[in-house]
GUVO-690006 format. One record per residue (C-alpha): residue number from 1; residue in three letters; x, y, z. Coordinates in Angstrom, 1 decimal, padded with zeros to 4 digits. Layout:
N
VEXMI   k   r   east  north     up
VEXMI NUM Ala      X      Y      Z
...
REM end
This chain:
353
VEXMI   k   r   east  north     up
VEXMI   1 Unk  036.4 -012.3  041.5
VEXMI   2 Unk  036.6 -015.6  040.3
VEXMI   3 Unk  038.5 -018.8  041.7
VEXMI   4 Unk  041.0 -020.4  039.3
VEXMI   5 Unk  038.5 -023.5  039.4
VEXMI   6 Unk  035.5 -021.4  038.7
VEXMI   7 Unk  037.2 -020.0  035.4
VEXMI   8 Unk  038.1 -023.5  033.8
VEXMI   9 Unk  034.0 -024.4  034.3
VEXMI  10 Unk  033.2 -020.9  033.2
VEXMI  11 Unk  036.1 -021.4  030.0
VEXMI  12 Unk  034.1 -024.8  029.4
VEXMI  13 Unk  030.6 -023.6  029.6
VEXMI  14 Unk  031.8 -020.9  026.8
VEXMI  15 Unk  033.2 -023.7  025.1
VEXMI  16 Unk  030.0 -026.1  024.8
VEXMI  17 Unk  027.7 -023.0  024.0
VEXMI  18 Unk  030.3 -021.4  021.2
VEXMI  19 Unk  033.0 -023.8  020.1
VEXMI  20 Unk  032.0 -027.1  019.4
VEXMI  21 Unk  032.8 -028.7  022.7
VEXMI  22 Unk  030.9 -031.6  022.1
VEXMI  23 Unk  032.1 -034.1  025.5
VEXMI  24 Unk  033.2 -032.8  028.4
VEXMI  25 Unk  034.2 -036.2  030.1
VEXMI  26 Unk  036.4 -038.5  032.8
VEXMI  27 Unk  035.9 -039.8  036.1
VEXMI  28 Unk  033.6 -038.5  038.3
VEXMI  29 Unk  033.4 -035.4  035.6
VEXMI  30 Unk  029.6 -035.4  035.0
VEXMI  31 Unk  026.5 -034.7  037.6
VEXMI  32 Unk  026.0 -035.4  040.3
VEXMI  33 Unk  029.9 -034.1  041.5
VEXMI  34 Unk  030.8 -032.5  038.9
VEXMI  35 Unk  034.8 -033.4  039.0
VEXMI  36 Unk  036.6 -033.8  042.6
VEXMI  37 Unk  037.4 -029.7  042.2
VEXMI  38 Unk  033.9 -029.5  041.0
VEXMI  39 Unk  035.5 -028.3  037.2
VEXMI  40 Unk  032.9 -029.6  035.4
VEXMI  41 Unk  029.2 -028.7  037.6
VEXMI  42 Unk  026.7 -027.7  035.1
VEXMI  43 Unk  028.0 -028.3  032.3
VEXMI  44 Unk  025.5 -029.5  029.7
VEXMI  45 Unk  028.2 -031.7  028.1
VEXMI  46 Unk  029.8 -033.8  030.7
VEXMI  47 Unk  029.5 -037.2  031.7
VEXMI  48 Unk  031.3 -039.7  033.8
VEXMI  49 Unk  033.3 -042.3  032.1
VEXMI  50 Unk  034.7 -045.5  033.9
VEXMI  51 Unk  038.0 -045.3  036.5
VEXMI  52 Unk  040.1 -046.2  033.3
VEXMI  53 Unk  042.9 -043.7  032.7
VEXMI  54 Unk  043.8 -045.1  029.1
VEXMI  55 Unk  040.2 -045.3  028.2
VEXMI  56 Unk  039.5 -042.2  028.5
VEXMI  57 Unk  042.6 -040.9  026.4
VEXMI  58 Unk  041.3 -043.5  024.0
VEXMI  59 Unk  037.6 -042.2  024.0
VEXMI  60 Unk  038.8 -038.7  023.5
VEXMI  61 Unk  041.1 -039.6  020.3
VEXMI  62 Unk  038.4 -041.6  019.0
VEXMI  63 Unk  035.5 -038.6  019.4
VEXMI  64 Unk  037.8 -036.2  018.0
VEXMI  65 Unk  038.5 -038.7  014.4
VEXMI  66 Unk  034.9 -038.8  014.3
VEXMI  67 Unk  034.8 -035.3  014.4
VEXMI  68 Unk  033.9 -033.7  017.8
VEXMI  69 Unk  035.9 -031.7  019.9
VEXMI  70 Unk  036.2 -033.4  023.5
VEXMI  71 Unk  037.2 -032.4  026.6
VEXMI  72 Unk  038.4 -035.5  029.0
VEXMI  73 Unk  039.7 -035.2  032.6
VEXMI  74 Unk  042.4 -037.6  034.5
VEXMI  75 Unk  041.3 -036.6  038.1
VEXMI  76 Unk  044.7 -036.4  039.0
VEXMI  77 Unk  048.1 -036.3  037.6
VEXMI  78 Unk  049.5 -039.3  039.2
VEXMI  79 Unk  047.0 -041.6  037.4
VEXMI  80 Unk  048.5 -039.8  033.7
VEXMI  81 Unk  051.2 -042.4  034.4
VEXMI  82 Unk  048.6 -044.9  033.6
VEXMI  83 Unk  048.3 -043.6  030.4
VEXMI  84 Unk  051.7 -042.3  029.0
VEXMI  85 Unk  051.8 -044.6  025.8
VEXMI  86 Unk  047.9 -043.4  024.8
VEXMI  87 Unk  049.5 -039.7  025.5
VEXMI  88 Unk  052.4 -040.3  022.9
VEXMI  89 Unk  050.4 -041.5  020.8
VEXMI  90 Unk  047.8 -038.8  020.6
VEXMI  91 Unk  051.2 -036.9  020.4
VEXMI  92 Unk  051.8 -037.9  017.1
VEXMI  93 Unk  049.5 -038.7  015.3
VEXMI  94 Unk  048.4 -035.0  013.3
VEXMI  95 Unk  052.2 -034.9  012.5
VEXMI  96 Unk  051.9 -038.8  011.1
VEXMI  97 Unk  049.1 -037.3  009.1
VEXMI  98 Unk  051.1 -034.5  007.7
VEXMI  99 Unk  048.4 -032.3  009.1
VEXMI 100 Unk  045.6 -034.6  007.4
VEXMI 101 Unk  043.5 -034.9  010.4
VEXMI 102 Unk  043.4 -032.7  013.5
VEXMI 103 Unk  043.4 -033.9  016.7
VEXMI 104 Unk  041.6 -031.5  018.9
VEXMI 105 Unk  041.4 -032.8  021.9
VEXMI 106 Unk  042.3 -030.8  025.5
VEXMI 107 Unk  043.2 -033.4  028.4
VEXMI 108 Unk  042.7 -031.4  031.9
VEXMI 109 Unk  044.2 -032.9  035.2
VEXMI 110 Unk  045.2 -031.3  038.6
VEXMI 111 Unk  049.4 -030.9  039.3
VEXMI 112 Unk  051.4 -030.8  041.8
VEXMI 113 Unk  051.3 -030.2  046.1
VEXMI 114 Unk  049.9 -028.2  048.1
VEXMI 115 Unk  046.9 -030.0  049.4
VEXMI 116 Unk  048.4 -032.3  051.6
VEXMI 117 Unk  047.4 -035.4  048.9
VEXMI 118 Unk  050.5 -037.4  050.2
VEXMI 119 Unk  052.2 -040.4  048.1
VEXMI 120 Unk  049.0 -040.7  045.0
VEXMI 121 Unk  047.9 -037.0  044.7
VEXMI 122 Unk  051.0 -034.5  045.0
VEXMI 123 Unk  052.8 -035.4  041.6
VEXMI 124 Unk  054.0 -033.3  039.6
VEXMI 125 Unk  053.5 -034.0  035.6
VEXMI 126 Unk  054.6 -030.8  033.4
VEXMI 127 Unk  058.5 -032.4  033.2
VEXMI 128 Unk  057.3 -035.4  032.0
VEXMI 129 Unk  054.6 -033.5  029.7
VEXMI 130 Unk  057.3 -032.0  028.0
VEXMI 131 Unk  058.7 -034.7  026.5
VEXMI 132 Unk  055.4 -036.1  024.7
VEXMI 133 Unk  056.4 -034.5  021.2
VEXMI 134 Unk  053.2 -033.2  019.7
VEXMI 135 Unk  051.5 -032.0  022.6
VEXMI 136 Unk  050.8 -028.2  023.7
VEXMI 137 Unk  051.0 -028.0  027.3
VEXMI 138 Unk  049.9 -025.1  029.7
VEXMI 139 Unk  049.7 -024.6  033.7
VEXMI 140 Unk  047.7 -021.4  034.5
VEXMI 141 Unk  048.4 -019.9  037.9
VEXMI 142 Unk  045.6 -016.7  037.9
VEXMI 143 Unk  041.8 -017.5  037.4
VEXMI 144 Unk  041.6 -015.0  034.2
VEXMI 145 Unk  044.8 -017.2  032.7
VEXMI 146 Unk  042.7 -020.4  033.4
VEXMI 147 Unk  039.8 -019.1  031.2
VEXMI 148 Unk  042.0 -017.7  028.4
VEXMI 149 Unk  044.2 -021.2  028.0
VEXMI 150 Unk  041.2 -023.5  028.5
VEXMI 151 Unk  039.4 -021.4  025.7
VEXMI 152 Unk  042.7 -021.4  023.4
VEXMI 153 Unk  043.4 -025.4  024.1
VEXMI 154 Unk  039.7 -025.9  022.8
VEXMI 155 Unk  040.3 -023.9  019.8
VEXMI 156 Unk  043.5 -025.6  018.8
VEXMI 157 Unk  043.8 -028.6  016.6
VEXMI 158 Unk  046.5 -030.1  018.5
VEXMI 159 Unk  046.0 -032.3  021.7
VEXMI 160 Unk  046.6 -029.9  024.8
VEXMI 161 Unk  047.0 -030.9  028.1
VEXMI 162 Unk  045.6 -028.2  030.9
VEXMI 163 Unk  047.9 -028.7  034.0
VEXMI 164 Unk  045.4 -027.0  036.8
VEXMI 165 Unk  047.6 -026.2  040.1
VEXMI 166 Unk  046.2 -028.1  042.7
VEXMI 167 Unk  047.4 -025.5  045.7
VEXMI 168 Unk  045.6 -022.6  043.6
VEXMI 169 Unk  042.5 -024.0  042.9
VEXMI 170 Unk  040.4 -022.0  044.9
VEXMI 171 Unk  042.7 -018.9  044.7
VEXMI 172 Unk  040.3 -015.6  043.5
VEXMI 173 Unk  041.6 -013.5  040.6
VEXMI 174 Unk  042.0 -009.7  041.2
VEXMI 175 Unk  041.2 -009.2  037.6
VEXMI 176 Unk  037.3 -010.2  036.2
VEXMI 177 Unk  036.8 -012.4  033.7
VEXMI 178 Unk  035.0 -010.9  030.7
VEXMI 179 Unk  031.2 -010.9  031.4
VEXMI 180 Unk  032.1 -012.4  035.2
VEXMI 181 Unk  029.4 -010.5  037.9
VEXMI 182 Unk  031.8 -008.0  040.0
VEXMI 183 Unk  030.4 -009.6  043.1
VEXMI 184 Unk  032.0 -013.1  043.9
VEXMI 185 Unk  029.2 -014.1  045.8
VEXMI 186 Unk  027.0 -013.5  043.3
VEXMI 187 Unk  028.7 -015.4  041.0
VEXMI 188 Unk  028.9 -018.5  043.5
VEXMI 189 Unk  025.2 -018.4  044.0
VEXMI 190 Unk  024.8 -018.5  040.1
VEXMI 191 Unk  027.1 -021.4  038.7
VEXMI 192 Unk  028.1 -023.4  042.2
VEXMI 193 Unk  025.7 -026.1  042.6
VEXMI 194 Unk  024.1 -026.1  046.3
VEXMI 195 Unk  025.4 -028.9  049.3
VEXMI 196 Unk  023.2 -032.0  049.1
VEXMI 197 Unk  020.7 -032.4  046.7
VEXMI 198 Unk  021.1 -030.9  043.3
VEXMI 199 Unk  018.5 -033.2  041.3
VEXMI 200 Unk  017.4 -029.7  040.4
VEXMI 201 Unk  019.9 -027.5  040.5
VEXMI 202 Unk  020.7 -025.4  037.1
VEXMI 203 Unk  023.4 -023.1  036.9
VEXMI 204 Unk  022.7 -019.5  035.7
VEXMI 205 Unk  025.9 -018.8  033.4
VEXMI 206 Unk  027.1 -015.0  033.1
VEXMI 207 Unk  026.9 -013.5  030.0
VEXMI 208 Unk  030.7 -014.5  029.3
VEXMI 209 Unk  032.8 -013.5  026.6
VEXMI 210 Unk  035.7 -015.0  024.6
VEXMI 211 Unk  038.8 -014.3  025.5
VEXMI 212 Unk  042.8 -016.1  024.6
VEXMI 213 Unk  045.9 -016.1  026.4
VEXMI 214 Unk  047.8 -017.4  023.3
VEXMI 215 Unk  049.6 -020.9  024.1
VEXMI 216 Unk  053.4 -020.1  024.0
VEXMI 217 Unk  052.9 -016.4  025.5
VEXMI 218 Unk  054.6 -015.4  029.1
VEXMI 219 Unk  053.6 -012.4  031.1
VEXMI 220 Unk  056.0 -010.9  032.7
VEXMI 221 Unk  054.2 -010.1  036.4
VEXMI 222 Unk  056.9 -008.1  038.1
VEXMI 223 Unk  059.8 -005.8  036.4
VEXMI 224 Unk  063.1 -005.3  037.9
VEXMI 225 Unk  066.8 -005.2  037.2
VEXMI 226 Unk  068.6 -007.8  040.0
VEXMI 227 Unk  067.5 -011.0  038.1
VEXMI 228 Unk  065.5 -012.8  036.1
VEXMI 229 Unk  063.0 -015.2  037.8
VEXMI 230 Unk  061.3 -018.1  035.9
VEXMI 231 Unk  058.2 -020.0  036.9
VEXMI 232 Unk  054.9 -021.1  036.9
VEXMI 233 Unk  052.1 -022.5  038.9
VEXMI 234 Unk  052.0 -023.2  042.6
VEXMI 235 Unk  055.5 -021.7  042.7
VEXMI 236 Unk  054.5 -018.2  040.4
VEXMI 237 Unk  052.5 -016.4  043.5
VEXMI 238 Unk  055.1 -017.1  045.9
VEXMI 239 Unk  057.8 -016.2  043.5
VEXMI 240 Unk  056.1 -012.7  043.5
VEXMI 241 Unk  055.5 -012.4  046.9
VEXMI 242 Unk  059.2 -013.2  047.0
VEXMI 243 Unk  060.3 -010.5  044.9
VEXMI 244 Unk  057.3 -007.6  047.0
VEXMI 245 Unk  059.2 -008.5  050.1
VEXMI 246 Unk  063.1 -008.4  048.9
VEXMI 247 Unk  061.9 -005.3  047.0
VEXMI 248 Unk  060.8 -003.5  050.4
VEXMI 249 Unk  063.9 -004.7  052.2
VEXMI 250 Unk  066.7 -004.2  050.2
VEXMI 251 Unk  066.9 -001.1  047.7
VEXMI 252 Unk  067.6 -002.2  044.2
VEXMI 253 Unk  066.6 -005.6  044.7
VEXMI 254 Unk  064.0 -005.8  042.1
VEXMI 255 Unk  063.0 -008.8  039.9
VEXMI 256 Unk  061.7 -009.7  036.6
VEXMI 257 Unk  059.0 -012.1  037.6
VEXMI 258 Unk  057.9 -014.5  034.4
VEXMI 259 Unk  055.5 -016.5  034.5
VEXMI 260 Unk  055.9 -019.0  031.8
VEXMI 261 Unk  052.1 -020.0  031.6
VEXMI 262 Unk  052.7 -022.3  029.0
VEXMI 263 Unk  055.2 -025.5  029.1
VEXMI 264 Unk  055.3 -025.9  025.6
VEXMI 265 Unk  055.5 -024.1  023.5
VEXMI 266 Unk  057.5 -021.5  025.8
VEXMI 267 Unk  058.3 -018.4  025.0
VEXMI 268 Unk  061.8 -017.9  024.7
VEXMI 269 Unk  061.6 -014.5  023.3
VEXMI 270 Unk  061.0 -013.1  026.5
VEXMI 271 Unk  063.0 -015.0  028.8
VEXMI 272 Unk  066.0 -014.3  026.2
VEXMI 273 Unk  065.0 -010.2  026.6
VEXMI 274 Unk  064.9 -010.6  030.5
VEXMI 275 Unk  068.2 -012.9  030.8
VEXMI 276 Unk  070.2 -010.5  028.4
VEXMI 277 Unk  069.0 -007.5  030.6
VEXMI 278 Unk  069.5 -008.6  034.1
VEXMI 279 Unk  072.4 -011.5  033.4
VEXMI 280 Unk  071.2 -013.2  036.5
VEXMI 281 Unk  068.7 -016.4  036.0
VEXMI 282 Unk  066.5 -018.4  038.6
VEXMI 283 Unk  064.0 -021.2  037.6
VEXMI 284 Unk  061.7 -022.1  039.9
VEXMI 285 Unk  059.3 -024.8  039.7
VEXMI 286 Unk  058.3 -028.4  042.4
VEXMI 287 Unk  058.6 -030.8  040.1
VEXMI 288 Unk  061.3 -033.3  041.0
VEXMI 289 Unk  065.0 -032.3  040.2
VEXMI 290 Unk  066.6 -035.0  038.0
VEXMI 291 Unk  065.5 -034.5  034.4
VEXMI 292 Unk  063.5 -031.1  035.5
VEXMI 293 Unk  062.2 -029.1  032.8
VEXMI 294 Unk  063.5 -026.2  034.5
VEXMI 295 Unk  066.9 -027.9  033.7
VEXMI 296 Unk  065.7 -027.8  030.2
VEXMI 297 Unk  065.9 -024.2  030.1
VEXMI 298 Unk  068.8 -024.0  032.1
VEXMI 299 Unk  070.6 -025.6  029.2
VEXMI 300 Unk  069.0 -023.1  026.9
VEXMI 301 Unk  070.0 -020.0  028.8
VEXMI 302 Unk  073.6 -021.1  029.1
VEXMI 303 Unk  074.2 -022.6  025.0
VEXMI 304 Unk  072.4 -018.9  024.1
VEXMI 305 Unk  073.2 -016.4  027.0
VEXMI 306 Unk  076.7 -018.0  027.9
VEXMI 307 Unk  078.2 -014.0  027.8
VEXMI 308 Unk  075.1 -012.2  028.9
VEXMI 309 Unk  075.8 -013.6  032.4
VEXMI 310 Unk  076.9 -012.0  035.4
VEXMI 311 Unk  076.9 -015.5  038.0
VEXMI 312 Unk  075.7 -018.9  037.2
VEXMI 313 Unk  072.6 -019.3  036.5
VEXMI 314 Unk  070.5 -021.7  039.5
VEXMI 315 Unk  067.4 -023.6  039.3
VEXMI 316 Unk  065.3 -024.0  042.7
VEXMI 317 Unk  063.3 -027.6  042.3
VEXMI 318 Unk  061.4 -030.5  044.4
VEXMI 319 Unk  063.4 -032.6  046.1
VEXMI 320 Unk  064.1 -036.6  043.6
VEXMI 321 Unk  061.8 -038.2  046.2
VEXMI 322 Unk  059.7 -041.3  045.5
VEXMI 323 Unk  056.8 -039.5  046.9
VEXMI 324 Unk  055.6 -036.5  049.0
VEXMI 325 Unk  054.4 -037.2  052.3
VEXMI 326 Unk  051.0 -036.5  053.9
VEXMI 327 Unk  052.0 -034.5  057.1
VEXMI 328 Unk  052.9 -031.4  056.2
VEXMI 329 Unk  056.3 -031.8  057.6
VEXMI 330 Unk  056.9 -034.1  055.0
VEXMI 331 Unk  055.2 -031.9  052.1
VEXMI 332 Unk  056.8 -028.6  053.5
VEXMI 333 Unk  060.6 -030.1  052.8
VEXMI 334 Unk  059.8 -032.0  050.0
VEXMI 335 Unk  059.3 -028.7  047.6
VEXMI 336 Unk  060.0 -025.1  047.4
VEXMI 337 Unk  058.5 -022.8  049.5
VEXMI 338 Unk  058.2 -019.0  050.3
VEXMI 339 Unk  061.3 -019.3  052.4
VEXMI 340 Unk  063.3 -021.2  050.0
VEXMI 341 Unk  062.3 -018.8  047.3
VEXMI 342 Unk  062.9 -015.8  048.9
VEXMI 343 Unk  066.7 -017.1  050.2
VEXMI 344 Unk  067.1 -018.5  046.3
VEXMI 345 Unk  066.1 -015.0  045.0
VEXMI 346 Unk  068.2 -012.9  047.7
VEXMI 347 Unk  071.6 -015.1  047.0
VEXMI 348 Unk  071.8 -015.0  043.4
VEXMI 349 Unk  070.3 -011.0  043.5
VEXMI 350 Unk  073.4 -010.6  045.8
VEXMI 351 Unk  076.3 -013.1  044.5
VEXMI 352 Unk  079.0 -010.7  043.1
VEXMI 353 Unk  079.4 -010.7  039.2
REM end
């Protein structure tokens, strides 16, 4: 079974060999590292650019007016900052053109805590994502997700940005990816370069095969009748792990578990089925909580659901710090965890209508 990191190079590989990918590029992206998370080992494509944020956002417009199809990498989130007016305007420029020219470009870049990164590596970006007007953004939080986003965001013709959980990077799939080998092992000693030297080295792909997740689609991962719970990334697994537990321990405490997999587009459709059927609405998510998307949709659930619900409806965020902490101490308090989760999910499964 794959790792979530092993899917995005496996998602990119299928893109340079049957969509066009023509640059697969950032810092420390090409050989011999192949990207900090090792994303990007193997790949015929890739190719390290300079430790300039906006240069590469630049690069990456300028390849795709030429015509190519490019895949860039900011090596973390933190450093998009660096870069938020090339961002907007990558934003908007197919909708200056009134469609006239695409602008195909997919910007990956790891999110969020969970690694212990401390003050420059434990951001959180999909809130401030949101607001870029233009893009398509996405956060996988499964491994067979990962390779059916990356492979959508390459086929799209508007700028996406890939939001890769840090925390989940090397979390395996229970479900294969199509053409993935069944044994994991095998499938390490095929595409994970080797320790030390790899002057060498040459990956042995799978035989892989396309397949979408379709930006703006949920998947609902638990079913249940006590509330609605909304989330993504880092946050998604515990949130189910959340809802296994409260489901053996309390009869009739069963959730429906969404994960939103993409930022934007989202898909309301579904949320709006769950909120209507349960009346009883938590979002979870660690980004910071003053101007939260998860507020976002908050606002949506009550202008849309006002009636449908039973109790208020209660978002579950990271803490408005200026920055998380290296000991975990620090990183523990400073964003939701199984415990907070599980209490969140409990209270409003239990608050009386």
């Amino acid at each position: 079974m794959a790792t979530l990191v092993q899917a995005v190079r496996m998602a990119l590989h299928y893109g340079e060999t049957h969509l066009g990918v023509t640059d697969v590029f950032g810092e420390d992206v090409g050989p011999p590292l192949g990207g900090v998370f090792t994303a990007t080992q193997g790949l015929k494509t890739a190719w390290n650019s300079p430790l300039d944020e906006r240069g590469i956002l630049g690069t990456a417009m300028g390849i795709a007016y030429a015509g190519g199809r490019p895949v860039c990498e900011i090596q973390f989130c933190d450093y998009a900052f660096n870069s938020i007016d090339m961002l907007k305007l990558a934003g908007n420029q197919r909708w200056a053109s009134a469609g006239g020219y695409d602008m195909p470009i997919v910007v990956m870049t790891p999110n969020g805590a969970g690694i212990r990164g401390s003050l420059y590596h434990s951001h959180s970006f999909e809130s401030w994502a949101s607001r870029l007007a233009g893009w398509k953004v996405v956060m996988p939080s499964n491994a067979l997700d990962a390779y059916g986003l990356v492979i959508a965001a390459i086929k799209d013709p508007n700028p996406v940005l890939v939001l890769l959980p840090k925390a989940l990077l090397r979390a395996k799939c229970d479900r294969l990816l199509p053409g993935e080998p069944a044994d994991s092992e095998d499938l390490c000693r095929m595409i994970d370069a080797p320790i030390g030297n790899r002057s060498d080295w040459e990956p042995q792909w799978p035989d892989l095969e396309e397949y979408i997740v379709p930006i703006g689609s949920a998947d609902l991962v638990r079913e249940g009748t006590a509330a609605t719970v909304l989330s993504y990334g880092r946050t998604l697994p515990l949130c189910v792990q959340a809802a296994d537990e409260l489901a053996r321990e309390t009869p009739g405490y069963t959730f429906d578990v969404i994960d939103l997999r993409s930022i934007f587009p989202y898909d309301w459709e579904r949320i709006s089925a769950s909120v209507v059927k349960t009346g009883r609405v938590l979002i979870v998510n660690e980004d910071t909580e003053v101007t939260n998307f998860g507020e976002h949709l908050l606002r949506r659930v009550v202008d849309e659901h006002f009636y449908d619900l039973s109790v208020r409806p209660r978002t579950l965020m990271g803490k408005h710090l200026p920055g998380i902490g290296m000991h975990q101490t620090y990183e523990s308090n400073s964003v939701p965890q199984l415990g907070n989760i599980r209490d969140a999910m409990r209270e409003i499964a239990s608050e009386p209508a």
